[in-house]
Each structure stands twice: as C-alpha cells, then as structure tokens.
LUMTI-892032 format. One record per residue (C-alpha): x, y negated, z; residue in one letter. Coordinates in nm, 2 decimals. Layout:
N
{u: X	v: Y	w: Z	type: a}
...
***
This chain:
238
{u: 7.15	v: -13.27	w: 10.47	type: x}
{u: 7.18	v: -13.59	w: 10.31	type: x}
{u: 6.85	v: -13.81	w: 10.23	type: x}
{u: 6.78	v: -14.10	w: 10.07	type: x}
{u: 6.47	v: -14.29	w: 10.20	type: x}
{u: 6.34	v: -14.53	w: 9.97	type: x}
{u: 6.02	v: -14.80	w: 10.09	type: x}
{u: 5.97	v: -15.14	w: 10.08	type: x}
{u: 5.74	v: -15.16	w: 10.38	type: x}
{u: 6.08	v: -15.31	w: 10.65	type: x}
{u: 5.87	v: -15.16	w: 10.95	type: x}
{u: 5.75	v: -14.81	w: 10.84	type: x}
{u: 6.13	v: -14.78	w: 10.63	type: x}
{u: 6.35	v: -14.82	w: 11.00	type: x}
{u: 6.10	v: -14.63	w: 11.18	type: x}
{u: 6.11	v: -14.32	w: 10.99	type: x}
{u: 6.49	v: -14.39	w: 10.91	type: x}
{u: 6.56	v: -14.33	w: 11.24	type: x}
{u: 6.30	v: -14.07	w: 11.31	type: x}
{u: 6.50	v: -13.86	w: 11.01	type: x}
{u: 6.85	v: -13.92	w: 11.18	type: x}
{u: 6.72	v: -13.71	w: 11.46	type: x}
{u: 6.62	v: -13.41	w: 11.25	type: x}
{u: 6.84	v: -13.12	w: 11.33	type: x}
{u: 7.06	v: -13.05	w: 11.00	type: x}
{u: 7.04	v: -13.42	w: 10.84	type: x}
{u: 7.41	v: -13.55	w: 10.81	type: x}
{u: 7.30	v: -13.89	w: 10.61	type: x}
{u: 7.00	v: -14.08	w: 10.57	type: x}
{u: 7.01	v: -14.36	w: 10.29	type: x}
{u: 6.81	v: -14.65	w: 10.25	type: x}
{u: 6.69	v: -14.85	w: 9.97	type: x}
{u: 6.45	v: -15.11	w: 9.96	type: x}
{u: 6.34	v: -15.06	w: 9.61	type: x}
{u: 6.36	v: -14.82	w: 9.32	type: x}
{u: 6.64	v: -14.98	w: 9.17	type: x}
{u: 6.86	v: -14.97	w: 9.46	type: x}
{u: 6.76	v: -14.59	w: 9.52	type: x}
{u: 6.87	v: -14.54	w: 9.16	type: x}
{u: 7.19	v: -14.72	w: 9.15	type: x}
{u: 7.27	v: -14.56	w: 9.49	type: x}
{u: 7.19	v: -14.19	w: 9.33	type: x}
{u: 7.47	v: -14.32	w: 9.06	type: x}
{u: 7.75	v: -14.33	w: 9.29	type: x}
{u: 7.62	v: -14.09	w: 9.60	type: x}
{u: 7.53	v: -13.76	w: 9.60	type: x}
{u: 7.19	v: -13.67	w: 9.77	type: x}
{u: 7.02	v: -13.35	w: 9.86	type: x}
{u: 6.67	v: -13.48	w: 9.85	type: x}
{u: 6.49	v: -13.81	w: 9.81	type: x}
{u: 6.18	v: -13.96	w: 9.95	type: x}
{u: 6.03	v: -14.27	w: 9.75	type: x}
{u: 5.73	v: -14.49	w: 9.86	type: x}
{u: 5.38	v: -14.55	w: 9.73	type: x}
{u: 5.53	v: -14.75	w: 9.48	type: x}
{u: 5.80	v: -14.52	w: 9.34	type: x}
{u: 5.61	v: -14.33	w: 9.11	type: x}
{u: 5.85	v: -14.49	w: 8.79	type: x}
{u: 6.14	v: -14.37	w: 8.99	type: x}
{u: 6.06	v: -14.03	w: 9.09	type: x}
{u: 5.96	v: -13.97	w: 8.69	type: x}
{u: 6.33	v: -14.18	w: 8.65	type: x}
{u: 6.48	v: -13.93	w: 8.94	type: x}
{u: 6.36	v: -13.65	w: 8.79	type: x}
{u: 6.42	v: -13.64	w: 8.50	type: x}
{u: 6.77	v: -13.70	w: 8.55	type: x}
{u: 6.91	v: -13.59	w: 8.89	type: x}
{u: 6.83	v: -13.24	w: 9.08	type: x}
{u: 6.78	v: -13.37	w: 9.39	type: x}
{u: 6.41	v: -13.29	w: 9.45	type: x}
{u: 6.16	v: -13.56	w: 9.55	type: x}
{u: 5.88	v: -13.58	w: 9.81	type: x}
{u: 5.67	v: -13.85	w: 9.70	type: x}
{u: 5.53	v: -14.08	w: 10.05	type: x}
{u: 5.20	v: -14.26	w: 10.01	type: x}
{u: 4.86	v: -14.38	w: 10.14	type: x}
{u: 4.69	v: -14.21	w: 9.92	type: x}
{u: 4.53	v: -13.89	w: 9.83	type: x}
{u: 4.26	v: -13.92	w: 9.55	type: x}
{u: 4.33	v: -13.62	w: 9.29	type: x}
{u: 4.41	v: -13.82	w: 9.01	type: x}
{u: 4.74	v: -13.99	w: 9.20	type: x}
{u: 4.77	v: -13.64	w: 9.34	type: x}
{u: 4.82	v: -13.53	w: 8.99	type: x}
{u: 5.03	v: -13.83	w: 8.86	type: x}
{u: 5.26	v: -13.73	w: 9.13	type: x}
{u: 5.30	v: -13.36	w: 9.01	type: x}
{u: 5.33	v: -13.50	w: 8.66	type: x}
{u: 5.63	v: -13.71	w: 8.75	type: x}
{u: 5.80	v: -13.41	w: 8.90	type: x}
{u: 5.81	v: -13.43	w: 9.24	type: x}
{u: 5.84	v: -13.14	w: 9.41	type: x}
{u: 5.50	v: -13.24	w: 9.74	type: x}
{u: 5.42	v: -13.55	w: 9.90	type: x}
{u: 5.35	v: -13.65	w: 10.24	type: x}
{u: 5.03	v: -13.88	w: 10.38	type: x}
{u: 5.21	v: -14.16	w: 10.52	type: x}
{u: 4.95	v: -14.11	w: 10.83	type: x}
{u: 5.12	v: -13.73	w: 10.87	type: x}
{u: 5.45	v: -13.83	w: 10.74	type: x}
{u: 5.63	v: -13.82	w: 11.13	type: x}
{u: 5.43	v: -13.48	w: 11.21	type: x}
{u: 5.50	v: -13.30	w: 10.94	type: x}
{u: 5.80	v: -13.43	w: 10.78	type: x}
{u: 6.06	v: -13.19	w: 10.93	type: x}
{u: 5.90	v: -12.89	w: 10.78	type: x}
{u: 5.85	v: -13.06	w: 10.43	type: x}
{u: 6.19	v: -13.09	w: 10.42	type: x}
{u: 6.30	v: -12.77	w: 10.51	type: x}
{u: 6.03	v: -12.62	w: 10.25	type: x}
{u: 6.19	v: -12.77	w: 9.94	type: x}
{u: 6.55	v: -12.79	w: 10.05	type: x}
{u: 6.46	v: -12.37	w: 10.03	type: x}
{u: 6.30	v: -12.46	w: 9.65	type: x}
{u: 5.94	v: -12.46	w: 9.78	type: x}
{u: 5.68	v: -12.76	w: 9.76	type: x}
{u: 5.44	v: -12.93	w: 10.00	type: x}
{u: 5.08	v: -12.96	w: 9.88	type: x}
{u: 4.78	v: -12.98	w: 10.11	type: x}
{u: 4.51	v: -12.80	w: 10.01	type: x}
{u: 4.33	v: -13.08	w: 9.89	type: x}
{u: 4.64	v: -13.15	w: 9.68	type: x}
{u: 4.66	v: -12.77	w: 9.57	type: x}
{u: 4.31	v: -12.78	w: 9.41	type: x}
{u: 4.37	v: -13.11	w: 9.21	type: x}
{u: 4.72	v: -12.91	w: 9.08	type: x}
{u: 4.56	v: -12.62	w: 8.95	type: x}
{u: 4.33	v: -12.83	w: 8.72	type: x}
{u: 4.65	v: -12.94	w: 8.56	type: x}
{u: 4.71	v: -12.60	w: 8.45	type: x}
{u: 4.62	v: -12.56	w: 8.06	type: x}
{u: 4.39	v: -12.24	w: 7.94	type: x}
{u: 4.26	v: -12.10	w: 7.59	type: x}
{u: 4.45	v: -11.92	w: 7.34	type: x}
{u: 4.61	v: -12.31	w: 7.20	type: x}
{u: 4.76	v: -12.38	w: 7.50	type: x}
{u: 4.94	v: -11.99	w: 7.53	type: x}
{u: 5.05	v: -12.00	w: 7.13	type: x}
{u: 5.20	v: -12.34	w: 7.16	type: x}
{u: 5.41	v: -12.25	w: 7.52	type: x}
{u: 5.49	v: -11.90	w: 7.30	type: x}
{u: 5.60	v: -12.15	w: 7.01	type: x}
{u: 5.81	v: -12.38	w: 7.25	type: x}
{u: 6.03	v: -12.09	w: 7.43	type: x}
{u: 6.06	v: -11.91	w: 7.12	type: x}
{u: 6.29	v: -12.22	w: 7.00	type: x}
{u: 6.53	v: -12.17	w: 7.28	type: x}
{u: 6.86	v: -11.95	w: 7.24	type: x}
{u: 6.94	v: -11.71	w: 7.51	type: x}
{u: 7.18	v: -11.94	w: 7.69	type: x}
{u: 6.91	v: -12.23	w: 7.72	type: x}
{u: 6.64	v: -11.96	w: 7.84	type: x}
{u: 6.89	v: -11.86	w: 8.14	type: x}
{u: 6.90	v: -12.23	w: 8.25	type: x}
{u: 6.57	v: -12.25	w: 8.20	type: x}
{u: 6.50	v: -11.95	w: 8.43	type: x}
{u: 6.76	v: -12.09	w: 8.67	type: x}
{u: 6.52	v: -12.41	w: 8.70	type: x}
{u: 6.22	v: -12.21	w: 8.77	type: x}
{u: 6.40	v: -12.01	w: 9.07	type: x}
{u: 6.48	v: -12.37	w: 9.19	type: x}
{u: 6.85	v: -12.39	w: 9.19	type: x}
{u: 7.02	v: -12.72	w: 9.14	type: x}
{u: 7.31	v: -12.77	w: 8.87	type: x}
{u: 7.62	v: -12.64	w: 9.10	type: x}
{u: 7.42	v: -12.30	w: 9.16	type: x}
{u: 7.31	v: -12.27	w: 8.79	type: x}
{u: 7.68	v: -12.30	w: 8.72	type: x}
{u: 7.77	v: -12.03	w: 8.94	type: x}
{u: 7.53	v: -11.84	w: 8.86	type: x}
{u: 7.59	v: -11.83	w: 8.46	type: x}
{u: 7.96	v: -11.88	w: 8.53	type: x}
{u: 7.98	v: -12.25	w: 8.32	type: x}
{u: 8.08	v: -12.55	w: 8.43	type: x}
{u: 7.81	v: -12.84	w: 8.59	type: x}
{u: 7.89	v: -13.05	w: 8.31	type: x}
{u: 7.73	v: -12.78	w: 8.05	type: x}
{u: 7.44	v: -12.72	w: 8.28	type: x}
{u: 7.33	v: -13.10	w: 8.25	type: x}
{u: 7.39	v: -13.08	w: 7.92	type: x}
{u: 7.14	v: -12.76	w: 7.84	type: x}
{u: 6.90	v: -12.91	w: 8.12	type: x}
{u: 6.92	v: -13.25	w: 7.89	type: x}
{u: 6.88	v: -13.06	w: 7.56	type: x}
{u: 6.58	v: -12.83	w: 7.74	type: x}
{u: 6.38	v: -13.10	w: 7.79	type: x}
{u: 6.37	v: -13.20	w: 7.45	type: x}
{u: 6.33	v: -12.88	w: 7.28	type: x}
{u: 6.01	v: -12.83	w: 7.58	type: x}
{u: 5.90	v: -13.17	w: 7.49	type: x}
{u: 5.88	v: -13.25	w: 7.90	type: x}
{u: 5.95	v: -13.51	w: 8.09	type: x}
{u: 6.17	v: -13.35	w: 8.40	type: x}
{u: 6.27	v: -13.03	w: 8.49	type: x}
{u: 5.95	v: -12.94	w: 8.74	type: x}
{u: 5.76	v: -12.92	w: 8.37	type: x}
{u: 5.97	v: -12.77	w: 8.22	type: x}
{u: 6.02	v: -12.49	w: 8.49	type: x}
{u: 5.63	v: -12.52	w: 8.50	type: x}
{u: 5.66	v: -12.37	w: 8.13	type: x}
{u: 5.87	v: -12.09	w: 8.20	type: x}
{u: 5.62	v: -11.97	w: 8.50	type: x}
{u: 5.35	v: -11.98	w: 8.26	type: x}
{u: 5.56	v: -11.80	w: 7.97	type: x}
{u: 5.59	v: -11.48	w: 8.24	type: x}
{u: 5.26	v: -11.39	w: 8.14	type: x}
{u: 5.36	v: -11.41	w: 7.77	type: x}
{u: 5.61	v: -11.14	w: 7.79	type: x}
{u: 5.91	v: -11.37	w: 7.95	type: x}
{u: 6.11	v: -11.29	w: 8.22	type: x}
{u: 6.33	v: -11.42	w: 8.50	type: x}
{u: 6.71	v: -11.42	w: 8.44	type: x}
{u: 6.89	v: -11.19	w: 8.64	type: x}
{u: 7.28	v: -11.24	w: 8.68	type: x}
{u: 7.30	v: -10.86	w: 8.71	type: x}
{u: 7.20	v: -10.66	w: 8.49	type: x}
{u: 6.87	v: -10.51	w: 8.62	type: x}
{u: 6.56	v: -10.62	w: 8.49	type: x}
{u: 6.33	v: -10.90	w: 8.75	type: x}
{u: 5.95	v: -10.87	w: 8.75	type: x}
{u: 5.77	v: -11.17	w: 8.56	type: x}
{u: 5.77	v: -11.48	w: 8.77	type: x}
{u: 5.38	v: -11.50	w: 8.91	type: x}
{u: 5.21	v: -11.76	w: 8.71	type: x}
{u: 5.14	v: -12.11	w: 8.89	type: x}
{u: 4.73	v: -12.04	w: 8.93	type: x}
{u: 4.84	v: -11.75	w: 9.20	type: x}
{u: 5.12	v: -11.86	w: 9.38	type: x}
{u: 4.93	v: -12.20	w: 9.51	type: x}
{u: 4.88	v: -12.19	w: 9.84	type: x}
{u: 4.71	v: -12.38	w: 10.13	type: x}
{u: 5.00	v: -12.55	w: 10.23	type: x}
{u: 5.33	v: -12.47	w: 10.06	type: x}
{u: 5.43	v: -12.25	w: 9.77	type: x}
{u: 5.74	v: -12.17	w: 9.62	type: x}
{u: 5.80	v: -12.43	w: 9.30	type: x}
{u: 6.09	v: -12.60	w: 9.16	type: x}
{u: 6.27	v: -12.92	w: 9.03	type: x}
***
C-alpha cells in the first residue's frame, strides 16, 4: 500500500508518518508539506490512497477530480457544514485528527476495499445532501439518458469503486480510454469528481438503471445512498 500524507503541521505530519510505516500492508508513505507538493508528487508517483490536512480541501476537489486514488480528508473539525464540503469535494471519509492514530488503520482498509468512513454524526449531515421531489429524479433521468452505453459501463464501474486499471480490465480497453470516458462523464453529469458522479448512478438505480455486469446476467439495482449509510462505514466510491 502506498500513501501519501499531506499536512503542514511539522509535528502531527512525522508523528503519524511514522505511525503509518508500521501499518501491516503499507509499502510507502509519502510526505508533502503542502497541496502543491502532494499534487506535483501525484504527477510523477503513483499512490493508492491519499490523506490531506485541514487545509486540503482545494486539493482533494483538485485530487479528485483527476486521479483515482481515493482521499480521506484529516481535520479538527466536525461541524456538518465542513462535513458536507468534504463529501462534496469527493473524498471518500475523514478522520478527527483527535482519533486519527486509533482509528486510522481500519479507515484505510475500509476504502482501499471501495468503502467510506463516516461517523455517525458525519452520516446524518451526508444524507441531507441527498436531493428529493420529482425535479431532482427528471433531471438525474435527463443526465444518464445523455450517456451512450459505453460511458454508462464506466460509469457503473465508478459506482462499484474500481480504479482506472480494473475498469480497463473489466471492459477490456485500455487505461488511457477509461480516463478519457471518466473526463468526458464528468462533463456530460455536470460533476465535479467521480464520487458525484458515481453518487448519480446510485440514485439512477431507483430510476430503472442498473449495475454493469461483465457477464452477461442481469445485477440487482445498486441500493440508493439514503439506505446504505451506516453508523460507521458503508460501501461508496471515488
């Protein structure tokens, strides 16, 4: 497992640097002092999850929206409306920085698997997020209707939480053409990353879509988001 840690505070960084280093399974923990070094490093390194500060909410919208390594936001902070800034930048849970050491193992393991980690106080402020009436459902009908079939397999892909190499092998095209339908998805969906725009898809099951399959029998809807949160973790995506 490689991670890239990135936190300003010198102290807390090279504590849990080297708290992370003894985590069974982590081959390589990065550090960066600042969003722009955590960026440039993503450039050239390849990552399998990354953990910005409090002050990294620019780069996990930045991460996001352009790499699939998924994101677990740390902070000092729980109020519901950061809580929900953080969700709408796409990261995929967040850790207290007071519970970070406790509970940070686990966290990892959760979304390394494609699940999130949300507290239950975290959980509640999510689910306010989600949008209802008949507007919301004919404009989310509307947006998937747009896609071809090729863009709705990604799309499904992204809500199962795979990253770009298993999409690839799992539609049988190279990475190259997966970034390029993820890039094109996110336009037609009018999203910022792809955790809203699998967020989409998981509401469209209840409008008739379904997962993608790469055999040919037929998957049950996805459960939509209201149902699957949990008091801890739930099963989400990039």
């Amino acid at each position: 497992m490689r991670l890239l840690l990135i936190e300003d505070d010198q102290a807390f960084q090279m504590a849990l640097a080297s708290h992370l280093r003894l985590l069974p399974g982590v081959d390589q923990v990065a550090v960066a002092s600042d969003g722009e070094q955590g960026l440039d490093w993503l450039q050239h390194q390849g990552v399998d999850l990354v953990l910005p500060g409090i002050g990294g909410l620019a780069t996990c919208r930045q991460i996001t929206a352009t790499h699939p390594a998924p994101v677990l936001i740390l902070t000092s902070h729980d109020d519901t409306r950061w809580l929900q800034q953080i969700w709408q930048a796409g990261a995929r849970g967040y850790l207290h920085k007071e519970r970070a050491f406790a509970q940070v193992e686990l966290a990892l393991r959760s979304l390394l698997l494609g699940a999130s980690w949300w507290d239950q106080k975290a959980t509640a402020a999510l689910q306010r997020l989600e949008p209802e009436g008949v507007a919301a459902a004919a404009a989310s009908r509307a947006l998937m209707a747009a896609l071809t079939r090729r863009e709705q397999e990604v799309l499904a892909c992204l809500a199962d939480g795979d990253n770009n190499r298993t999409i690839a092998q799992r539609l049988g095209i190279g990475e190259g053409t997966v970034r390029s339908h993820v890039h094109v998805l996110l336009q037609k969906l009018q999203v910022n990353n792809r955790t809203q725009a699998a967020l989409l898809w998981r509401r469209s099951a209840g409008q008739g879509h379904r997962s993608f399959s790469t055999d040919a029998s037929p998957e049950p809807p996805v459960m939509p988001v209201r149902a699957q949160y949990g008091q801890g973790m739930h099963p989400e995506v990039p």
